[in-house]
C-alpha positions as CSV (number, residue, x, y, z in Angstrom):
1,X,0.0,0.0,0.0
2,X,1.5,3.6,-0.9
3,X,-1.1,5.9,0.8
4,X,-0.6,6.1,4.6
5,X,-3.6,5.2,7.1
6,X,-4.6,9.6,7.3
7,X,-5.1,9.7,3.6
8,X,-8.3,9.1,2.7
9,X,-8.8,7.4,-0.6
10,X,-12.5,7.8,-1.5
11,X,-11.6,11.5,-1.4
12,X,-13.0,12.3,-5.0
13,X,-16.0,10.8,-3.9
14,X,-16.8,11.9,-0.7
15,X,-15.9,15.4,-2.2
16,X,-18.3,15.8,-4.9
17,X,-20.2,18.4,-4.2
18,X,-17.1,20.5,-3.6
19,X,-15.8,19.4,-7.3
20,X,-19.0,20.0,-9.1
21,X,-18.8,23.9,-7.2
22,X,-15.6,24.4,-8.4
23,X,-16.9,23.1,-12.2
24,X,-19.7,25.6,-11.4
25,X,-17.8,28.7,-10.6
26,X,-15.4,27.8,-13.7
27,X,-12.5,26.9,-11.0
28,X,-12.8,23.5,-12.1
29,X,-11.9,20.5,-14.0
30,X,-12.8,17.0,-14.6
31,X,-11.4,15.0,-17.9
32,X,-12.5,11.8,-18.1
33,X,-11.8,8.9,-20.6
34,X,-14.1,6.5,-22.1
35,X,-14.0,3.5,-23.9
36,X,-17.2,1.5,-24.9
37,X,-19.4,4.0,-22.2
38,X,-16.8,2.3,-19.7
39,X,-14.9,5.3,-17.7
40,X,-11.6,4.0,-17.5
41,X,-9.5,7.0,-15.9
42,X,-10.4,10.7,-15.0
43,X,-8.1,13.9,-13.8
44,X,-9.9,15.9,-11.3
45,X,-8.4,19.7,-10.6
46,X,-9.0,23.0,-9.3
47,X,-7.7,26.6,-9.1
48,X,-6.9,27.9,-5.6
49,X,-5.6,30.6,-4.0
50,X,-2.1,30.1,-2.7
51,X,-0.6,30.0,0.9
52,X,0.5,33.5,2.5
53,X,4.0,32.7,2.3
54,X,4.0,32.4,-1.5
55,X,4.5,35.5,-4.0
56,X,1.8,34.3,-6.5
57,X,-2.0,34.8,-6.3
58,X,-4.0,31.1,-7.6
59,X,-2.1,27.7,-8.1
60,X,-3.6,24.8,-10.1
61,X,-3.5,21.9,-8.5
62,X,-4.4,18.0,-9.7
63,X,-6.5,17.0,-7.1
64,X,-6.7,13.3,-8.0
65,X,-5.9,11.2,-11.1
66,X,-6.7,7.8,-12.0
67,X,-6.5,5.4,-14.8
68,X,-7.8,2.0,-14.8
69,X,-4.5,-0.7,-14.4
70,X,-4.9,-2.5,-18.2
71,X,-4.9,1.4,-19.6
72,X,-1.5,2.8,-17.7
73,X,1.4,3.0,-19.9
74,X,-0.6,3.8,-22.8
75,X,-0.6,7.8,-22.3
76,X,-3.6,8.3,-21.0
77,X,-2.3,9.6,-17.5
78,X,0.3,12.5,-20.1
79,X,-3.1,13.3,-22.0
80,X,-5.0,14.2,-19.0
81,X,-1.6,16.3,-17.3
82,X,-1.4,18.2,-20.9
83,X,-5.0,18.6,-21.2
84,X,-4.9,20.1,-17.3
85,X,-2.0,21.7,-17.7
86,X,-3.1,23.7,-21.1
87,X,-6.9,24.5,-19.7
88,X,-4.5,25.8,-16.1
89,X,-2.2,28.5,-18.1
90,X,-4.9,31.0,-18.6
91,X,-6.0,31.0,-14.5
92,X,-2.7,30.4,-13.0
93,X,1.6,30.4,-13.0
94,X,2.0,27.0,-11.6
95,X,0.3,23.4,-11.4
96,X,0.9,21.1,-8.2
97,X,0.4,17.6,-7.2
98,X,0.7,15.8,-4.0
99,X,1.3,12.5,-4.1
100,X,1.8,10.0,-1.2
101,X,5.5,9.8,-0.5
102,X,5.2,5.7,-0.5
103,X,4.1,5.8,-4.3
104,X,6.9,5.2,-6.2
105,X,4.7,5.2,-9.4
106,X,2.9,8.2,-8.9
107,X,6.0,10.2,-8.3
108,X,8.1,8.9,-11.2
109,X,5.1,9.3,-13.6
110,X,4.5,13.2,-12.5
111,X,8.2,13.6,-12.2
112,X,8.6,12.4,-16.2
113,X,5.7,14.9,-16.8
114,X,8.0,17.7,-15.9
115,X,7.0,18.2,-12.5
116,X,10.0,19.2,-9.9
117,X,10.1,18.9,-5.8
118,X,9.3,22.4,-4.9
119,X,8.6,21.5,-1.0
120,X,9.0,18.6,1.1
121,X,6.2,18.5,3.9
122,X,7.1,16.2,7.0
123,X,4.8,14.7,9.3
124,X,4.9,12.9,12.9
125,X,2.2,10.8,14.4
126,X,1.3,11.7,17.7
């Protein structure tokens, strides 16, 4: 498993209502892929405002991704960054992603994308 036990993985769909706001107010995006009205992998994002301590205004971020196993490899996962990435550049300076520091995957894939580290956050269970 590469998520710890505080991430919660059915976040896209216990956050639905905050996804279809943000599609609402034109702050965000869903891109899905279809094959044979099968949904085999979607790209869920957002523009938000940064934190205080950074010099630019709104930030895209990639709020979750997912592509069906027998579909990975293929480009699906690079069409839905580009896609993101191009519908992003008029809204904001910068995309993000977090991904779990256990997947190995995820981080090689978004690192091949062109995305750098930028910040390392560090946690401790209490």
């Amino acid at each position: 498993n590469f998520y710890d036990n505080t991430v919660d993985i059915s976040f896209p769909i216990n956050n639905q209502e905050k996804f279809k706001r943000n599609m609402r107010n034109g702050f965000g995006l869903v891109i899905v892929a279809i094959d044979f009205d099968n949904i085999e992998g979607y790209l869920i994002g957002s523009i938000s405002k940064t934190e205080d301590y950074r010099n630019i205004d709104k930030i895209a971020e990639i709020d979750s991704m997912f592509v069906k196993p027998k579909f990975r490899s293929q480009g699906v996962g690079i069409l839905f960054v580009n896609q993101f990435v191009e519908w992003a550049k008029a809204q904001a300076k910068r995309v993000k992603v977090v991904v779990s520091a256990k997947n190995n995957r995820g981080i090689k894939f978004y690192r091949n994308a062109g995305f750098v580290d930028h910040e390392i956050i560090l946690e401790m269970d209490l």
